[in-house]
PAKOL-496286 format. One line per field, with one value per residue (C-alpha): residue number from 1; x, y, z. Coordinates in steps of 0.05 Angstrom, whole numbers, plus 5000, padded with zeros to 4 digits. Each point is the difference from the previous one (the first is absolute). Last residue first. Layout:
BEGIN
n = c(NUM,...)
x = c(X,...)
y = c(Y,...)
z = c(Z,...)
***
This chain:
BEGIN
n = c(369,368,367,366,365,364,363,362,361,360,359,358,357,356,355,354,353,352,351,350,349,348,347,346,345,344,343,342,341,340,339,338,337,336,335,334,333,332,331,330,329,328,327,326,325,324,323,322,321,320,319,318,317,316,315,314,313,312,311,310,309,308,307,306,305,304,303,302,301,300,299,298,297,296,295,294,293,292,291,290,289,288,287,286,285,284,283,282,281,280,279,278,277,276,275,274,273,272,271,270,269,268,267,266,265,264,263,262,261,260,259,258,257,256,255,254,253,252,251,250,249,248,247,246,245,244,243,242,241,240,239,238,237,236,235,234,233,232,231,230,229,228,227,226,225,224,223,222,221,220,219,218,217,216,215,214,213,212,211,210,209,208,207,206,205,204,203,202,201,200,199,198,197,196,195,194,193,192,191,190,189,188,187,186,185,184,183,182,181,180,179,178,177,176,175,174,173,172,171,170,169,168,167,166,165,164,163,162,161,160,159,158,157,156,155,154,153,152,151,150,149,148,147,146,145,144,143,142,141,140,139,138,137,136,135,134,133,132,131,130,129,128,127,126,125,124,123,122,121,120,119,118,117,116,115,114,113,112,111,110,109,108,107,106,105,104,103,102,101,100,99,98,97,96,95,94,93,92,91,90,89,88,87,86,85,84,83,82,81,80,79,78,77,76,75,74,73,72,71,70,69,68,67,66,65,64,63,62,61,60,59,58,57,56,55,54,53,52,51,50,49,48,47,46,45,44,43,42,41,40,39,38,37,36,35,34,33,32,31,30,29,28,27,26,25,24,23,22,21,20,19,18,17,16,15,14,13,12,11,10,9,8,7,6,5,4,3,2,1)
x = c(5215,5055,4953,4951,5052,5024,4915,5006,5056,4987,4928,4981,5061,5027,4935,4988,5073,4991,4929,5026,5060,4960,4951,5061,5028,4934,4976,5066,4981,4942,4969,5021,4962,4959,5064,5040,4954,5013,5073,5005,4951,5047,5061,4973,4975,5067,5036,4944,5023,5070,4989,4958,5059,5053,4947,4992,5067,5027,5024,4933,4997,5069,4968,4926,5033,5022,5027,5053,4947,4967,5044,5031,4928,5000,5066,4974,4933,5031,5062,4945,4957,5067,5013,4926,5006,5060,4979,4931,5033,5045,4938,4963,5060,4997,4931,5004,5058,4964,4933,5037,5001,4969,5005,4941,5025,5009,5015,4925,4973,4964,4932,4932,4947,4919,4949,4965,4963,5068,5048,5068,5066,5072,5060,5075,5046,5063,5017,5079,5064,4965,5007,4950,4951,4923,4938,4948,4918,4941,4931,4963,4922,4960,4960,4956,5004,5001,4935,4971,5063,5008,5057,5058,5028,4975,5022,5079,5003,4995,4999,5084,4993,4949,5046,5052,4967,4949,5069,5042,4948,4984,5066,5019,4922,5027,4995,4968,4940,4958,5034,5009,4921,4983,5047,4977,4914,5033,5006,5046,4973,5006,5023,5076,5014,5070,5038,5079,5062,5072,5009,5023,4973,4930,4954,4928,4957,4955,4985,4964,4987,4995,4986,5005,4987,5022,5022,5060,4984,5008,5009,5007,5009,5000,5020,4997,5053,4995,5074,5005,5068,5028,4953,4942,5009,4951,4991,5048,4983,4996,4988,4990,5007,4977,5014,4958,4973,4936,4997,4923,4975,5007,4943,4952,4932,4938,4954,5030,5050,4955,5033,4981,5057,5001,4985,5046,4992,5058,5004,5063,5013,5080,5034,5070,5040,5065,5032,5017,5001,5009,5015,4988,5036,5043,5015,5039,5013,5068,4990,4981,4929,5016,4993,4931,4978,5009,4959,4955,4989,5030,4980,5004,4991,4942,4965,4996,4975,4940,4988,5002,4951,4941,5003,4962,5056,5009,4943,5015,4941,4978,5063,5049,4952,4970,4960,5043,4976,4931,4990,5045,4962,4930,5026,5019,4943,4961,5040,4984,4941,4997,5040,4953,4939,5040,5027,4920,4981,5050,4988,4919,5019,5045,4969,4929,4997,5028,4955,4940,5024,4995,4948,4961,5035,4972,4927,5011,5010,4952,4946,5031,4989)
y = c(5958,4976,4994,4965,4955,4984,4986,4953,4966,4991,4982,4970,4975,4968,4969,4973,4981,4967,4960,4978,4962,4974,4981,4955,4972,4979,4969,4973,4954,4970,5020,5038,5037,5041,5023,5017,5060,5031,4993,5022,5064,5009,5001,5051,5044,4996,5020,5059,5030,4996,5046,5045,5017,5001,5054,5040,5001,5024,5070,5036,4954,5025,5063,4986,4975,4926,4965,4962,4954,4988,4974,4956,4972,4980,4977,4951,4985,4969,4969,4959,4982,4977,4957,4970,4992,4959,4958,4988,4979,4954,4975,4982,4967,4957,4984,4973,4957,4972,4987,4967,5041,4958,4978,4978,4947,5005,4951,4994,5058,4988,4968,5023,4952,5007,4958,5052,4946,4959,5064,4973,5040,4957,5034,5004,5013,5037,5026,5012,4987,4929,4952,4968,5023,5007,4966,5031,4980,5037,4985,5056,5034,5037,5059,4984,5055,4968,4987,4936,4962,5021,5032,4982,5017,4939,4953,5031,4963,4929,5022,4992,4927,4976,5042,4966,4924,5030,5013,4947,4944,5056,4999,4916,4992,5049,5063,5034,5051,4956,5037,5061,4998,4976,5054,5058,4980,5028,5067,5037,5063,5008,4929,4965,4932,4974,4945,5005,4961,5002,4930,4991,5073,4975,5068,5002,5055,5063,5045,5073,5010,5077,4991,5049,5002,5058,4983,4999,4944,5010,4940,5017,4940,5004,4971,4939,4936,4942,4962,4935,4967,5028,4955,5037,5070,5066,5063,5015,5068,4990,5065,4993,5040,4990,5040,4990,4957,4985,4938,4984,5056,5009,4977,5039,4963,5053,4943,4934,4980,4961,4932,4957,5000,4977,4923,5002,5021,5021,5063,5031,5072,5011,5062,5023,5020,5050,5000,5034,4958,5031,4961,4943,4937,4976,4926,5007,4941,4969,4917,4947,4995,5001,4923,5013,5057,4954,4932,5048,5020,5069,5072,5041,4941,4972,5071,5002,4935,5011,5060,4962,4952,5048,4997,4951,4960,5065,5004,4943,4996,4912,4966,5045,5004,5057,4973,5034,5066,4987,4989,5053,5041,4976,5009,5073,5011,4985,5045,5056,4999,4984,5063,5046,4977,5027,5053,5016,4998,5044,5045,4994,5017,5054,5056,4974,4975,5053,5037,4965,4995,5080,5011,4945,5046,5057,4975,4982,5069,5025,4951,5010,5077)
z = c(5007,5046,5055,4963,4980,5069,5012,4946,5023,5077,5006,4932,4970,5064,5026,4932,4999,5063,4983,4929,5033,5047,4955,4950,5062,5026,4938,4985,5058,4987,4934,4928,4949,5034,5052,4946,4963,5069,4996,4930,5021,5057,4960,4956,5039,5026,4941,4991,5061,4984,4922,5052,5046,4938,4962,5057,5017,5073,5002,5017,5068,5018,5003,5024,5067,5029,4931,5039,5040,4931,4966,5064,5004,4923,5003,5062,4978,4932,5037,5042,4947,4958,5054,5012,4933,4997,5061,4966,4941,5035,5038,4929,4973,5058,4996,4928,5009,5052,4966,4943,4926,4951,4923,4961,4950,4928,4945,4978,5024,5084,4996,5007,4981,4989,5007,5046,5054,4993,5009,4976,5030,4970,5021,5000,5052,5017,5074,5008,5040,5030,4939,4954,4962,5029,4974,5012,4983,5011,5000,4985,5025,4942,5041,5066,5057,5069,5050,4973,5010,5070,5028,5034,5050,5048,4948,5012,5073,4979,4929,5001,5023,4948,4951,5012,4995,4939,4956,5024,4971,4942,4979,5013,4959,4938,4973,5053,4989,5038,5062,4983,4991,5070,5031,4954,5026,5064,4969,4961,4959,4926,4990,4996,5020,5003,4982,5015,4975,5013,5016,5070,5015,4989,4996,5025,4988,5008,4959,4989,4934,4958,4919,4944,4930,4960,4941,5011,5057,5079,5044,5078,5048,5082,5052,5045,5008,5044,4994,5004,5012,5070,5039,4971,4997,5004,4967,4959,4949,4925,4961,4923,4944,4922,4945,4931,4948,4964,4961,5015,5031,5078,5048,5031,5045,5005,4971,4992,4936,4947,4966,5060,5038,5083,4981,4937,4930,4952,4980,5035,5002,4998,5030,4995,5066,5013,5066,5066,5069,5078,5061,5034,4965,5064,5000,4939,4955,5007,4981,5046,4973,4933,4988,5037,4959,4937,5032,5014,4932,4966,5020,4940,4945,5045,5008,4927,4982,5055,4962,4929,5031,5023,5079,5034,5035,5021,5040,5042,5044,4987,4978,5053,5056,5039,5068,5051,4959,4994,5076,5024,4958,5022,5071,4983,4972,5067,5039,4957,5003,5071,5006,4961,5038,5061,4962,4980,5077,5021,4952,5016,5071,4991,4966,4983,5067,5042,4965,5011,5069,5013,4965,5048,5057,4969,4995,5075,5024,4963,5027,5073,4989)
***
C-alpha cells in the first residue's frame, strides 16, 4: 500500500514537473536570454557612429545620387526648416514604381542575390501603396512612423513590408526601414540608413528614447523571416490640404531600387480623412440597414394568411433577395482587403444582411413559393 502510494506521488511530481516545472524552468532560461541580448543591443546601438555604421555611405553611387536630388543637403533642409510641411503624414499612399537592379559591388552585393531572397526584374513597373500610421513624437519635430508597404509588378512580382520610421516635419523628409517582419535588428538598420551625420545624430537620439520601452517587443533577429530588406526615402510636398511625396526604396543585400515614375509622386489619403469617410458610411448603412428590416418587416406583417401571401411577387421577392446577396458578398469580399476600422464597418455590414437574407428573406420566399 505505502509502495503504491508513493509510486503515485513520484507520478505525481514527475508530472508536475514536466508540465510546469520544466516551463518554468525554460522561461526562466528564456528570460536571461533574453536579458542578455538586450544588453548586447543596448551596447551595439549606443556604440553606432556616423564614419564607422553608416550604411548609406555604402550605397552604390548613382543611389546615393538619387536620394540627394530627392532629399537635398542639410544645409537645404535647414533653409526649409521654417516652411509649411505637415506634421501629420499618417494615412494612406497610392502610386506607380519602376524597378532598377544595380550591378555595382558593395559590402552587402556580391553579384549573386541569396537563396529564397525575391526582387523585381530590372525595369519592371507597377502600383505601389503604402500605410503610414504615427506612432510617437519628438518635441513636436520627429515623428516615429510604422506601417506597411505593398509593391506589386505586371508581371507579377509582389512584396508585403512592415515599417517603421522617422519623419522630420521641418523639412518634409522621412527614412524608413522596411523588412518582412520588424524586429529590433529594424531600429539599428533605420538608423545607418541615414543620409547624413545631423540624420543619423537625430535618428539613434529618438529612437534611443522610443526603444526604451519598444526593445522589449521586439523580437530577436534570429527569430523573423529574412527576404530583401529597403531603405526608404520620402520626401513630402509642401502644404497641409494634401499628402504628396516621392520615393527612393534601395535594398543593399538585393541591389535593387524602387522608385516612384519620373514626374510622379504617390498620392495619400490622411488617416483622418480616411476615418471619417468610413463613419459616414457606416451611418449610411446603418440607415439603409434599418429601412431594409423595416419594409421588409411591414411586408411581411401585412401578408398574415396564404391569400395575401399568393398576391405578393415571386419574381420581385427573389429579384430583392439576390440584391442582398449581393451586398453581402461585396461586404464580405471588403473586409479581406481592408483593416482597422473599415474592417468592422465593412463585417458588420456583411453580418446583418447575412442575418437578414438568411433568416428573414429566404424563409419570406419560401413562404411565397
Amino acid at each position: 500500500m505505502n509502495r503504491t502510494l508513493g509510486c503515485i506521488l513520484f507520478l505525481c511530481v514527475l508530472w508536475l514537473w514536466l508540465g510546469w516545472g520544466a516551463t518554468w524552468w525554460d522561461s526562466q532560461e528564456d528570460k536571461e536570454q533574453r536579458d542578455k541580448f538586450e544588453r548586447e543591443w543596448w551596447k551595439s546601438f549606443q556604440g553606432l557612429t556616423y564614419a564607422d555604421n553608416s550604411t548609406f555611405m555604402l550605397l552604390p553611387d548613382d543611389v546615393q545620387g538619387s536620394v540627394g536630388l530627392l532629399i537635398g543637403n542639410d544645409s537645404k533642409r535647414s533653409a526649409l526648416s521654417d516652411s509649411e510641411f505637415t506634421k501629420d503624414v499618417a494615412g494612406t499612399y497610392h502610386g506607380e514604381w519602376e524597378s532598377k537592379h544595380n550591378a555595382q559591388t558593395t559590402p552587402f552585393w556580391n553579384g549573386t542575390l541569396p537563396s529564397g531572397y525575391s526582387r523585381p526584374d530590372d525595369g519592371a513597373t507597377g502600383r505601389l501603396a503604402m500605410v503610414l500610421r504615427s506612432a510617437a513624437m519628438d518635441n513636436g519635430k520627429t515623428e516615429l512612423l510604422r506601417g506597411s508597404v505593398t509593391f506589386q509588378s505586371t508581371a507579377g512580382f509582389s512584396a508585403l513590408l512592415d515599417v517603421e520610421g522617422l519623419y522630420w516635419s521641418g523639412s518634409g523628409v522621412a527614412v524608413l526601414h522596411g523588412a518582412p517582419e520588424i524586429s529590433a535588428q529594424s531600429a539599428v538598420d533605420l538608423v545607418r540608413a541615414a543620409p547624413s551625420e545631423k540624420i543619423f545624430s537625430q535618428a539613434k537620439a529618438t529612437l534611443s528614447e522610443a526603444y526604451a520601452s519598444l526593445l522589449s517587443q521586439r523580437k530577436r533577429p534570429e527569430y523573423v523571416s529574412r527576404d530583401c530588406e529597403y531603405h526608404i526615402y520620402l520626401q513630402f510636398s509642401p502644404g497641409n490640404k494634401a499628402l504628396v511625396a516621392r520615393s527612393v526604396m534601395f535594398s543593399p543585400v538585393c541591389s535593387v531600387s524602387v522608385a516612384t515614375l519620373a514626374g510622379r509622386a504617390i498620392v495619400g489619403l490622411r488617416a483622418k480623412t480616411y476615418t471619417l469617410m468610413v463613419m459616414r458610411y457606416a451611418a449610411v448603412a446603418a440607415l439603409g440597414m434599418v429601412a431594409l428590416l423595416l419594409l421588409l418587416e411591414r411586408q411581411m406583417r401585412h401578408t398574415p394568411t396564404p391569400a395575401r401571401l399568393a398576391r405578393v411577387s415571386y419574381h420581385t421577392l427573389s429579384m430583392q433577395a439576390i440584391v442582398d446577396s449581393h451586398v453581402f458578398v461585396l461586404h464580405a469580399i471588403a473586409c479581406t482587403a481592408v483593416g482597422g476600422l473599415a474592417f468592422l464597418v465593412a463585417g458588420a455590414v456583411a453580418f446583418v444582411m447575412f442575418t437578414a437574407l438568411l433568416v428573414l428573406v429566404m424563409r419570406y420566399v419560401a413562404a411565397v413559393w
